[in-house]
Backbone as CSV, one residue per row, in Angstrom:
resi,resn,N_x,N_y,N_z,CA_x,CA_y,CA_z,C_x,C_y,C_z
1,UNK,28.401,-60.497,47.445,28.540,-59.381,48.363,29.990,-58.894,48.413
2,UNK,31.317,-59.711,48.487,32.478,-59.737,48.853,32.818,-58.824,47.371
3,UNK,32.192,-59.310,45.931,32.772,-59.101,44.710,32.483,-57.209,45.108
4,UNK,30.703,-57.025,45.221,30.385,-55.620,45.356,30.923,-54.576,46.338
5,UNK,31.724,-54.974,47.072,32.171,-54.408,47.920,33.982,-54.073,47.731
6,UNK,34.413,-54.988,46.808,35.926,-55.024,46.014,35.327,-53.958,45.103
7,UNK,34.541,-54.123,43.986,34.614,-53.421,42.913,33.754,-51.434,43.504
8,UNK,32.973,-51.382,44.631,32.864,-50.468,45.110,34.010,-49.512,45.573
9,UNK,35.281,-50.049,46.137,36.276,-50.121,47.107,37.336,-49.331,45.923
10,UNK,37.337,-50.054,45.136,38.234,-49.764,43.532,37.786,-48.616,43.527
11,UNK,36.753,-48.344,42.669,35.867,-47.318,42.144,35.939,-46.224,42.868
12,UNK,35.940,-45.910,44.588,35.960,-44.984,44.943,37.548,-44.588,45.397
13,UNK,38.849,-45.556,44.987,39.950,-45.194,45.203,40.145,-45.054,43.976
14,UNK,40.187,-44.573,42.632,39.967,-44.576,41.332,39.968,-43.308,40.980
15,UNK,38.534,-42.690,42.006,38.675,-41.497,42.157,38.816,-40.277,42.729
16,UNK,39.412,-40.764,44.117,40.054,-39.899,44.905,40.755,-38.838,44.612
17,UNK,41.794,-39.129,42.974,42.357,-38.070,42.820,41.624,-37.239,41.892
18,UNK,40.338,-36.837,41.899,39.210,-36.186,41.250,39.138,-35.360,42.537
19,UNK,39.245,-35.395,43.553,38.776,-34.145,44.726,39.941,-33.758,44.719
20,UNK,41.434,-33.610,44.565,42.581,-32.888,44.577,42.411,-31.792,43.560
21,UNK,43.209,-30.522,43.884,43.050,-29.418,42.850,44.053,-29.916,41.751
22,UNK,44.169,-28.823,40.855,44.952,-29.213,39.803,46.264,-29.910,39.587
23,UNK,46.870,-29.458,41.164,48.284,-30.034,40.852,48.393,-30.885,42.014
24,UNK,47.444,-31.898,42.753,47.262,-33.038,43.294,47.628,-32.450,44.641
25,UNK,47.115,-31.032,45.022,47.556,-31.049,46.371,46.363,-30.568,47.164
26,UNK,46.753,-31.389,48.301,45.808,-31.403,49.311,45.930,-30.127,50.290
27,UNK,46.939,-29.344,50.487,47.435,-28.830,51.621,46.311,-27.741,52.008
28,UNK,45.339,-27.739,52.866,44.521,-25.979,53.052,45.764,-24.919,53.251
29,UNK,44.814,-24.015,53.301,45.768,-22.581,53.148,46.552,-22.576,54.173
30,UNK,45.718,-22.581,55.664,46.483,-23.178,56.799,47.936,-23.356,56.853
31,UNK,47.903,-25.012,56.321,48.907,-25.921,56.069,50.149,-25.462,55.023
32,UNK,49.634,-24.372,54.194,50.833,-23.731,53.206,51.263,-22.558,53.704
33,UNK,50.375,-21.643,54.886,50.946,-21.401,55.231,52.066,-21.596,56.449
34,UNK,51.494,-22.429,57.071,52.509,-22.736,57.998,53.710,-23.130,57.289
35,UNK,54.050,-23.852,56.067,55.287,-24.278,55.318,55.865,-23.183,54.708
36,UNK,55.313,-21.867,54.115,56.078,-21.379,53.557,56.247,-19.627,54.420
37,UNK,55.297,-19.559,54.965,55.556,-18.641,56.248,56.731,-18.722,57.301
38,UNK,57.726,-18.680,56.553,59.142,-18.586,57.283,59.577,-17.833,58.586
39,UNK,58.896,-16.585,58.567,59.203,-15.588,59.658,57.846,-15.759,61.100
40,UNK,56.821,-16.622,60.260,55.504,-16.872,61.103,55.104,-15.931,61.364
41,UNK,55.120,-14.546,60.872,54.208,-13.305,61.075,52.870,-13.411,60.507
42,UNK,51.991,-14.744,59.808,51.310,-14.771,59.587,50.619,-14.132,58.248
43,UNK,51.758,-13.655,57.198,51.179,-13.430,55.783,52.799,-13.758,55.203
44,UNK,52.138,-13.980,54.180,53.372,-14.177,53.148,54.321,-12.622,52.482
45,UNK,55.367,-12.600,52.905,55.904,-11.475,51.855,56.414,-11.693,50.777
46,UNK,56.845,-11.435,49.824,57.184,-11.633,48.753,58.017,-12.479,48.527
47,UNK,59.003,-12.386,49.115,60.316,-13.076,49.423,59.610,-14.930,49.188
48,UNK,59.470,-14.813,50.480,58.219,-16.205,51.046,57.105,-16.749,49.809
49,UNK,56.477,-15.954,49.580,55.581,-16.311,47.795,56.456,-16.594,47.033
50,UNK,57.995,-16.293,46.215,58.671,-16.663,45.380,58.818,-17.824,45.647
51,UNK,59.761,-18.163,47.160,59.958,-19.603,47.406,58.895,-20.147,47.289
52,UNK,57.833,-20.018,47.247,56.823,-20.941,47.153,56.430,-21.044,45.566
53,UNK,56.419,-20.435,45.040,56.223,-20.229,43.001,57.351,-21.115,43.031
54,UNK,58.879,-20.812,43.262,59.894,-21.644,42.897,60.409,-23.140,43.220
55,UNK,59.264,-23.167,43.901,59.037,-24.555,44.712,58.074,-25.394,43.450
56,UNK,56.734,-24.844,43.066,56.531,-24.994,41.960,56.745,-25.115,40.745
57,UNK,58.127,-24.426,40.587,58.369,-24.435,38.835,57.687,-23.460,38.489
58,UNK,57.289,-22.200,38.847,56.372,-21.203,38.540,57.084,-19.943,38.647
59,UNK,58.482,-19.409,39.128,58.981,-18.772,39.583,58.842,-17.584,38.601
60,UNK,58.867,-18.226,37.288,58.391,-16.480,36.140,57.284,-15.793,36.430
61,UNK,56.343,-16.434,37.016,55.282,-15.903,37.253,54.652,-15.139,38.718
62,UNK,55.786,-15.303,39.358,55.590,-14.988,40.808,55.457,-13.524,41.239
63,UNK,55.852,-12.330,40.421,55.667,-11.197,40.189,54.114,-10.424,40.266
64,UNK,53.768,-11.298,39.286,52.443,-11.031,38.235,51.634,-11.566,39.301
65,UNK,51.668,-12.625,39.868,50.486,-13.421,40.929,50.724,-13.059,41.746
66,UNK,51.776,-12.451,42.925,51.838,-11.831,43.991,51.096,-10.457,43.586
67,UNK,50.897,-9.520,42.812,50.471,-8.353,42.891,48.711,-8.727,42.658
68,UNK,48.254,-10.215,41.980,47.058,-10.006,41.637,46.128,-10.675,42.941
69,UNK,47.250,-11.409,43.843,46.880,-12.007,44.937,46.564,-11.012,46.085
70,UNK,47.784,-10.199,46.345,47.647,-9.135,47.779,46.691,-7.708,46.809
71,UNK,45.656,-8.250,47.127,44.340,-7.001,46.766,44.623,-5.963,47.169
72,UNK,45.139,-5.347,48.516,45.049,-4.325,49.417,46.410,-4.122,49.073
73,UNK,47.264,-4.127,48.089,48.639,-3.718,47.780,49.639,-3.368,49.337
74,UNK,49.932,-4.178,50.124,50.171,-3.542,50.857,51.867,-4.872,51.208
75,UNK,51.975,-5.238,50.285,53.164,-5.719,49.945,53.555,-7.196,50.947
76,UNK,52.263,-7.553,51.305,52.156,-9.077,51.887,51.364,-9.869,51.327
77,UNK,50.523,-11.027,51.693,49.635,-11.726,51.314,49.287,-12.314,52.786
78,UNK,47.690,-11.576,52.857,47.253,-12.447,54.315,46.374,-13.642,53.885
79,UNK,46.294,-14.467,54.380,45.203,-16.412,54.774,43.849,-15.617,54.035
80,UNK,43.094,-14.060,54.126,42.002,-13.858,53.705,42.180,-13.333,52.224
81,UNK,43.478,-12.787,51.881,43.285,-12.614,50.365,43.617,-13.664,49.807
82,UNK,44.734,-14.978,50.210,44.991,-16.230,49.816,43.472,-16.828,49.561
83,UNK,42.785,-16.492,49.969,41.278,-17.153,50.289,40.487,-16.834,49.281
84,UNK,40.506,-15.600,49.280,39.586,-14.745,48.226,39.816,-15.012,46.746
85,UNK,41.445,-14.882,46.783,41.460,-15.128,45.230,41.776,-16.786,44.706
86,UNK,41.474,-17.522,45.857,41.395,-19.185,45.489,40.388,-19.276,45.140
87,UNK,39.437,-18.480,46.119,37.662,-18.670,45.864,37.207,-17.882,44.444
88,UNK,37.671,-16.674,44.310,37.612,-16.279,42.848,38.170,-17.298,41.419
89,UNK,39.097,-18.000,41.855,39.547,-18.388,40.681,38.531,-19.775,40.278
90,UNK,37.995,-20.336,41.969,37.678,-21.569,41.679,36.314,-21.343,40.864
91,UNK,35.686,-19.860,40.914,34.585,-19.747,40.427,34.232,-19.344,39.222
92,UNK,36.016,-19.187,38.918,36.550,-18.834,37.441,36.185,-20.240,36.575
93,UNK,36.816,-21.458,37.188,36.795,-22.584,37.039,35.140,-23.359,36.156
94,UNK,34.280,-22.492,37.307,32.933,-23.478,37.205,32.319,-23.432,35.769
């Protein structure tokens, strides 16, 4: 019983990092935004998205993904287009 319950125990800490997205992060949108929402107006401006690409190592690309992220061009990024195009991509994914 003691052995099945070790080797169960393993197995499902083994693969915990199988439910993390690609780059092992847990954070909901929420939670990123509260970190990189500097001014707390509640969307990201551009400014705020770079630091966050450049926080990544992504910073060449922060141009190109801020314009394909804020749908409604309206030169922010709100929690519902952050949403939309996570949910688009993840379905890119499947």
């Amino acid at each position: 019983m003691k052995k099945t319950l070790i080797i169960s125990s393993l197995a499902l800490a083994l693969s915990a990092p199988a439910f993390a997205n690609d780059h092992g992060d847990h954070m909901s949108i929420d939670q990123k935004y509260a970190k990189y929402d500097t001014n707390k107006d509640g969307f990201l401006s551009e400014a705020e998205f770079a630091k966050k690409m450049d926080d990544h190592d992504k910073s060449a690309e922060a141009d190109v993904k801020f314009a394909e992220i804020d749908d409604n061009s309206d030169g922010k990024i709100s929690k519902a287009e952050m949403q939309d195009w996570k949910n688009d991509k993840d379905d890119d994914d499947m």
